[in-house]
N, C-alpha and C positions, 0 to 999 in steps of 0.2 A: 624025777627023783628029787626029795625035799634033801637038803643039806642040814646036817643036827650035829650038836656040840655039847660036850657035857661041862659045866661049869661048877668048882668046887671050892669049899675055901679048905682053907691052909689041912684044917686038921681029920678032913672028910667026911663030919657031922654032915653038911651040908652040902645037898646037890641040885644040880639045876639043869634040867634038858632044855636048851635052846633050838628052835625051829629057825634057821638061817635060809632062805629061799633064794637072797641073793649073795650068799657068803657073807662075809664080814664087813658092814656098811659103817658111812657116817662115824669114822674113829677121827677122835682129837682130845684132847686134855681141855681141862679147866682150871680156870683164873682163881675162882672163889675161894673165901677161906675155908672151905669145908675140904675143895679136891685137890687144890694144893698142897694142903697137907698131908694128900694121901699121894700126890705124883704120879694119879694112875693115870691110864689109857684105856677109856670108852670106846663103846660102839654101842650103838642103839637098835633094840630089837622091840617090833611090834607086843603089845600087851600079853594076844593073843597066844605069842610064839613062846613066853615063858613058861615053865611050870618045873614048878619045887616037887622035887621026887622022891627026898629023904632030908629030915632034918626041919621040917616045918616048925616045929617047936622051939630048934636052937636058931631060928632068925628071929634079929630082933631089929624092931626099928629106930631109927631118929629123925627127928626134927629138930630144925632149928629156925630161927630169923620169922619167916612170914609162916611157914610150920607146912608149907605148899608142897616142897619137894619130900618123898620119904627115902631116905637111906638104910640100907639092911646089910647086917652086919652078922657073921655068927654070934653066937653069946661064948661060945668054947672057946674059939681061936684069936676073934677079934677080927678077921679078916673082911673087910670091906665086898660083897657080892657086889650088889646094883644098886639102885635108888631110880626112881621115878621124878625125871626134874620138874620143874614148873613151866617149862619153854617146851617139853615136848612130853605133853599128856598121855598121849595116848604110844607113846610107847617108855618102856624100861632102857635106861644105860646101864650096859655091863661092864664090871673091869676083867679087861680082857687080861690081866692077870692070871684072873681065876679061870679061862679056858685049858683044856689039855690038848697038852702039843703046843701051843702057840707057846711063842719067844715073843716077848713085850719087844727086846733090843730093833726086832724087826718094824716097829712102830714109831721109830725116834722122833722120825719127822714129822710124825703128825700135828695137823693144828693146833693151833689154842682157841678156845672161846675166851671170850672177853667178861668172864663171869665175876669179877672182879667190880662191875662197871656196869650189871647188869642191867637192861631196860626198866625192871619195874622195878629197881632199887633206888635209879637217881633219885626221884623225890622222899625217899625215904631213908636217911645215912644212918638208922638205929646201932649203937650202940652196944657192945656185948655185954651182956649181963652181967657177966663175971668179972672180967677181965677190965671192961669199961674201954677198951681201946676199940677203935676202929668200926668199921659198918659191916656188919656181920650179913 
């Protein structure tokens, strides 16, 4: 029996069936300035295992920096779903926020990645656009 999770953001536009085979793997936070400002907690689930079940229209994406990783986001609520990072292709990171039933509190101690300080960033400390501070 496969393990499945329903993932939503805030205002229920959007839904998301997650295929979990081995439950809830590979959770920790990120450095970066994109997920720091979000203070969420990840887990990554295989490409295949995602699928958007309602609300495909109200996600939207972002990019930023190298334009590598894609972030999705409702357009309704604003709620942050997943993004596709650049270090791990071929699978989607979810904020396990957005799972039902899950309590974030129960993930406190999860890692950090060091996204901050990223591998394919050191040679690259660009500059934000806007703001002009910092390597984005």
């Amino acid at each position: 029996m496969e393990n499945s999770a329903l993932l939503t953001c805030h205002c229920g536009a959007v839904e998301i069936n997650l295929k979990l085979p081995n439950g809830i793997e590979h959770v920790q936070r990120c450095s970066c300035s994109m997920c720091s400002r979000k203070y969420a907690v990840f887990a990554c689930v295989d490409l295949k295992n995602l699928e958007v079940i309602r609300g495909k229209n109200e996600l939207k994406e972002y990019t930023f920096h190298t334009h590598t990783s894609k972030h999705w986001f409702c357009s309704i609520c604003g709620i942050h779903t997943h993004h596709q990072a650049r270090n791990t292709p071929t699978q989607y990171v979810v904020n396990l926020a957005c799972l039902e039933g899950i309590k974030v509190e129960n993930f406190a101690d999860a890692p950090w990645f060091d996204g901050r300080e990223h591998p394919k960033d050191r040679n690259n400390k660009t500059q934000h656009p806007i703001s002009g501070r910092g390597h984005i």
